[in-house]
C-alpha positions in Angstrom: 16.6 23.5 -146.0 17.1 20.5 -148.1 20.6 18.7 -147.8 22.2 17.4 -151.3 24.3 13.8 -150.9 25.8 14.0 -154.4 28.2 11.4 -154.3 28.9 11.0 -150.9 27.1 7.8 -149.7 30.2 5.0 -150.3 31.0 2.2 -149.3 32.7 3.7 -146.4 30.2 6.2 -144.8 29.0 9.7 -146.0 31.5 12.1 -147.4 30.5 16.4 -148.7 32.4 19.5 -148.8 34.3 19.7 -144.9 32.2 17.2 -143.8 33.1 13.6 -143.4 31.5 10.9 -141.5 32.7 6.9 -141.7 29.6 4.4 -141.2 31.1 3.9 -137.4 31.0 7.4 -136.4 27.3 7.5 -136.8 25.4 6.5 -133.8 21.3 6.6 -132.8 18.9 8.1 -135.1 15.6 10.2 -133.8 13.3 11.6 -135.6 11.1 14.8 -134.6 8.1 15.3 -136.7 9.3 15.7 -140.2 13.4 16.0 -139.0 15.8 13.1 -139.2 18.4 13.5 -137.3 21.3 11.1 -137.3 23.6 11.3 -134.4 27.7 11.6 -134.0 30.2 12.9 -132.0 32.6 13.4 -134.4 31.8 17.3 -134.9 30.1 19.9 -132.7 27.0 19.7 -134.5 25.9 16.8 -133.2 25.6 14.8 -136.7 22.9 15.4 -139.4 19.8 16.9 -139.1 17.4 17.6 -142.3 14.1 16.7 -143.3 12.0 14.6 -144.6 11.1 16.4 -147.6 12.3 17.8 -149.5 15.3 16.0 -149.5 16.9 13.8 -152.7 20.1 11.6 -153.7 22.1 13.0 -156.7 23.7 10.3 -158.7 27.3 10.5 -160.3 25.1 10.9 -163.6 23.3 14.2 -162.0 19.9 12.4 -162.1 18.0 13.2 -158.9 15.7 10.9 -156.8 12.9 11.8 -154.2 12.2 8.3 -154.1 13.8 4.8 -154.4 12.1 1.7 -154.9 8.9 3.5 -153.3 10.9 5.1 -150.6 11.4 8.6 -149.4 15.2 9.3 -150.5 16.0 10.4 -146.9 14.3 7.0 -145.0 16.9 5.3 -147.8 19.6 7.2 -146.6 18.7 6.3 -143.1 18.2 2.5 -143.9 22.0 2.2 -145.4 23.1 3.9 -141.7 21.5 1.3 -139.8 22.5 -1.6 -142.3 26.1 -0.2 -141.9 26.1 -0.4 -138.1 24.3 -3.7 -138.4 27.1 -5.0 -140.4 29.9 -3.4 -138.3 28.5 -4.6 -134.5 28.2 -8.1 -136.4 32.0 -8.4 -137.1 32.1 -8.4 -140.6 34.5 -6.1 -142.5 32.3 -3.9 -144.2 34.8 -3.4 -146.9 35.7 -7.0 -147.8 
């Protein structure tokens, strides 16, 4: 199953249809063989879970993106989470 973020990475966490996670409700992430999961409590689920590949990013223009600057979309997706929590256990307000 590959997930779609189109337009939902913000400046303020991940955001899709139902579904809404701020950068501070994201916690540990694991990774089992070619599943990425990104942990939360928010929601019964247990956070977000998808693969490797395939997954892409969907820009506000439609263009997809397998890969960014090199990277696998998802291992993108999974560097802005852990700059975010970074950023937030530092002090800083993420939004300023």
């Amino acid at each position: 199953m590959t997930l779609l973020f189109k337009r939902l990475v913000k400046p303020e966490g991940i955001f899709c249809a139902g579904v809404n996670y701020a950068w501070s409700d994201l916690g540990a992430i694991s990774t089992i063989n070619d599943t990425i999961w990104i942990h939360s409590e928010k929601y019964s689920s247990g956070g977000l879970r998808f693969k490797e590949h395939p997954f892409y990013l969907i820009d506000p223009f439609g263009e997809r993106f397998d890969y960014i600057h090199g990277y696998r979309a998802a291992w993108c997706l999974v560097n802005r989470v852990m700059y975010e929590q970074q950023l937030a256990e530092s002090g800083k307000n993420v939004l300023a």
